[in-house]
N, CA and C atoms as an extended XYZ file, in Angstrom:
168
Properties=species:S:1:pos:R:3:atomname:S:1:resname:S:1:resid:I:1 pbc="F F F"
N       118.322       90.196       93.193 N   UNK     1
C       117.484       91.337       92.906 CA  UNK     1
C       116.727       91.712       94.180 C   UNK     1
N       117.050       92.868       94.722 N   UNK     2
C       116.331       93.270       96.082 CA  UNK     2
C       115.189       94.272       96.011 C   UNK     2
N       114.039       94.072       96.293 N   UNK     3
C       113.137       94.556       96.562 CA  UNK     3
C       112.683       95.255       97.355 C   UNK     3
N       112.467       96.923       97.725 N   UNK     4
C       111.487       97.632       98.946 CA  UNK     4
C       110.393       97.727       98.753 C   UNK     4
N       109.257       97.678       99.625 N   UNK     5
C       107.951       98.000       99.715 CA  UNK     5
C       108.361       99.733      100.603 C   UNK     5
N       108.011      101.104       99.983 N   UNK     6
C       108.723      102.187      101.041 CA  UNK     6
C       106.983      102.746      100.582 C   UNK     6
N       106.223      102.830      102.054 N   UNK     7
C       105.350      103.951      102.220 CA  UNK     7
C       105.859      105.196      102.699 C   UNK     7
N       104.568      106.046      102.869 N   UNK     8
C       104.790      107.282      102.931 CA  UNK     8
C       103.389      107.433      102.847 C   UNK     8
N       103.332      108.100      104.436 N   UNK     9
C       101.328      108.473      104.654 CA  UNK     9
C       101.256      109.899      105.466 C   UNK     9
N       100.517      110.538      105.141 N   UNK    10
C       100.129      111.398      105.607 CA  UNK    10
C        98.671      111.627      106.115 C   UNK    10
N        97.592      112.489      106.952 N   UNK    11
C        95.821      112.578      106.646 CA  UNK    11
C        95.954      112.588      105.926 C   UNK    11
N        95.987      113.364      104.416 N   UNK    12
C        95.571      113.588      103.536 CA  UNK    12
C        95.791      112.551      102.190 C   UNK    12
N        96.666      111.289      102.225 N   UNK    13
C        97.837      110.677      101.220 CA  UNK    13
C        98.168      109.574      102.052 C   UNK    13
N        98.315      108.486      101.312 N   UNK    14
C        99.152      106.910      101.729 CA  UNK    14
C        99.813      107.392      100.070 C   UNK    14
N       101.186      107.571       99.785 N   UNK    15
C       101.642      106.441       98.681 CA  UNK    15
C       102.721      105.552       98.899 C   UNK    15
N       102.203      104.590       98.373 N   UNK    16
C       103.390      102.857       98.406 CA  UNK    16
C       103.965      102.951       96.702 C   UNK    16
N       105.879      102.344       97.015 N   UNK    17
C       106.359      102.429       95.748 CA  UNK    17
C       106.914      101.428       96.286 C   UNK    17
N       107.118      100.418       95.128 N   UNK    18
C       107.483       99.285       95.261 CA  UNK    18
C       109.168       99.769       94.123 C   UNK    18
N       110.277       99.128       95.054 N   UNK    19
C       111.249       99.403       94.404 CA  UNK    19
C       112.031       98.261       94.209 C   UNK    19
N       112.526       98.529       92.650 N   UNK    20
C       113.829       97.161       92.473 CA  UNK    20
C       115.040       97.664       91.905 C   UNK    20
N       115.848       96.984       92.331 N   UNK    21
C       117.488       98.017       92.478 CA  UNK    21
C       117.186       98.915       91.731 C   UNK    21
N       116.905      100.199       92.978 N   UNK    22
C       117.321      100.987       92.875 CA  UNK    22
C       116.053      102.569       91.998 C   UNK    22
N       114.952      100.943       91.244 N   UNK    23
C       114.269      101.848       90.038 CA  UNK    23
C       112.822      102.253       90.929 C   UNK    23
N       111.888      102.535       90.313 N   UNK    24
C       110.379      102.416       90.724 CA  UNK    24
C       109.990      101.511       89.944 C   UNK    24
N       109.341      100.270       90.693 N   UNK    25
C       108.425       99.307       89.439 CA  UNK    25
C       106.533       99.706       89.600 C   UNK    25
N       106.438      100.339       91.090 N   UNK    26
C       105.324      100.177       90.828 CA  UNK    26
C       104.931      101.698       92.112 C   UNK    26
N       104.156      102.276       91.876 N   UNK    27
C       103.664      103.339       92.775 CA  UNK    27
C       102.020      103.379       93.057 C   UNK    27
N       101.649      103.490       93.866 N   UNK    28
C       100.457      103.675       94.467 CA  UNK    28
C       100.178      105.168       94.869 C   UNK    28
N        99.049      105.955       94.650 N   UNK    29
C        98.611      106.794       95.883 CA  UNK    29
C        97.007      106.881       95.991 C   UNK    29
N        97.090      106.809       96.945 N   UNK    30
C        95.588      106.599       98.028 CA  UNK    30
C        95.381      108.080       98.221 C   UNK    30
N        94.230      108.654       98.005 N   UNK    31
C        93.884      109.953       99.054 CA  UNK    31
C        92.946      109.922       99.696 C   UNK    31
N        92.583      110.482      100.858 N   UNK    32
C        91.399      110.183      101.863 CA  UNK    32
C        90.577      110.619      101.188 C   UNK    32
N        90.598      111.436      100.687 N   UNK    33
C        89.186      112.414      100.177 CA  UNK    33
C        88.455      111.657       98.805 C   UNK    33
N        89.024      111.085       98.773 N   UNK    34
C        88.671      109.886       97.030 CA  UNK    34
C        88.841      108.589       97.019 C   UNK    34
N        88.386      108.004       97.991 N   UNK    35
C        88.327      106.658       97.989 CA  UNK    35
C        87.753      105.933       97.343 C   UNK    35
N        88.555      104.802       96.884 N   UNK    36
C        88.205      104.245       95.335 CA  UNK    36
C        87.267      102.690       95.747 C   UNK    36
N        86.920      102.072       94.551 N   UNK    37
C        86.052      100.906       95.372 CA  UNK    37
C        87.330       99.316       94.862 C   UNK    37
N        88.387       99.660       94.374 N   UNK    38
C        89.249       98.861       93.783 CA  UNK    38
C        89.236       98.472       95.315 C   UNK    38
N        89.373       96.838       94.706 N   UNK    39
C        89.881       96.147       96.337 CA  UNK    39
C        89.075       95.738       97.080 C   UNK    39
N        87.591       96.816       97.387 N   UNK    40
C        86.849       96.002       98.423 CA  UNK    40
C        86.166       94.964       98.181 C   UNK    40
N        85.761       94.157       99.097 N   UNK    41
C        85.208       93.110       98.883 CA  UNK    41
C        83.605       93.413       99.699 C   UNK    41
N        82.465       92.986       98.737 N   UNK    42
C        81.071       92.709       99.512 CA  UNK    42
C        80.370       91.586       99.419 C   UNK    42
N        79.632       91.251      100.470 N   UNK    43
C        78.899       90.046      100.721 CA  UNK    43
C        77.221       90.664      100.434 C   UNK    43
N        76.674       90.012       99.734 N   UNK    44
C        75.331       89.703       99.139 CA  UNK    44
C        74.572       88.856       99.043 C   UNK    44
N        73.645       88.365       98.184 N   UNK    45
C        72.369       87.669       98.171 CA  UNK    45
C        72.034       87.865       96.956 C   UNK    45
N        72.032       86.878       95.924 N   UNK    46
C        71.448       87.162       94.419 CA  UNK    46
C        70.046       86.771       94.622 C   UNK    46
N        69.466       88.239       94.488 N   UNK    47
C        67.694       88.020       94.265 CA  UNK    47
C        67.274       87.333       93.349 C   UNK    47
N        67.700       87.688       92.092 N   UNK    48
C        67.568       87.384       90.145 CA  UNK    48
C        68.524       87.608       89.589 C   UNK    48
N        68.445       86.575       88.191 N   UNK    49
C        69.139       86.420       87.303 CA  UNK    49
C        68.708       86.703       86.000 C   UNK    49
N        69.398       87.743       85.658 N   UNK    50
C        68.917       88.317       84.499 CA  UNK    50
C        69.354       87.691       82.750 C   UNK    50
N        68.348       86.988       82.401 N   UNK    51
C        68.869       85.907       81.280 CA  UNK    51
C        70.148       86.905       80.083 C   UNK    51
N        69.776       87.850       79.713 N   UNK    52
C        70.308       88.437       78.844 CA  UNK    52
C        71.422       88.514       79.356 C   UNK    52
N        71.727       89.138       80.532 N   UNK    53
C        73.113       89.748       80.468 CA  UNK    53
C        74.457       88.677       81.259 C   UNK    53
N        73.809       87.239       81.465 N   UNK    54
C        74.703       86.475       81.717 CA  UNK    54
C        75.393       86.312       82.763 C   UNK    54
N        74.928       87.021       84.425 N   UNK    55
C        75.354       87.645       85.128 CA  UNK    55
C        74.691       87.779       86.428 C   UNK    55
N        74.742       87.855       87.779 N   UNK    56
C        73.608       88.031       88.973 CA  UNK    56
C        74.123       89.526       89.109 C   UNK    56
């Protein structure tokens, strides 16, 4: 079973499609103008812990 990773970017557009013989299993598109927060990662400092909600 062979697998492509095939981008395709433009300014405006990244989309990634992940292909298996032959099909689409999986598609991505990114646009510059709408950048999403899926993915990033941040570093912090928990001030408080709030009893109720189980959570910093």
């Amino acid at each position: 079973m062979q697998q492509d990773i095939l981008i395709n970017w433009s300014p405006q557009e990244t989309r990634v499609a992940v292909v298996e013989s032959g099909a689409v299993q999986e598609l991505h598109v990114e646009r510059s103008l709408e950048r999403g927060l899926v993915g990033n990662v941040y570093q912090g400092k928990v001030a408080r812990v709030l009893p109720g909600m189980q959570s910093a």
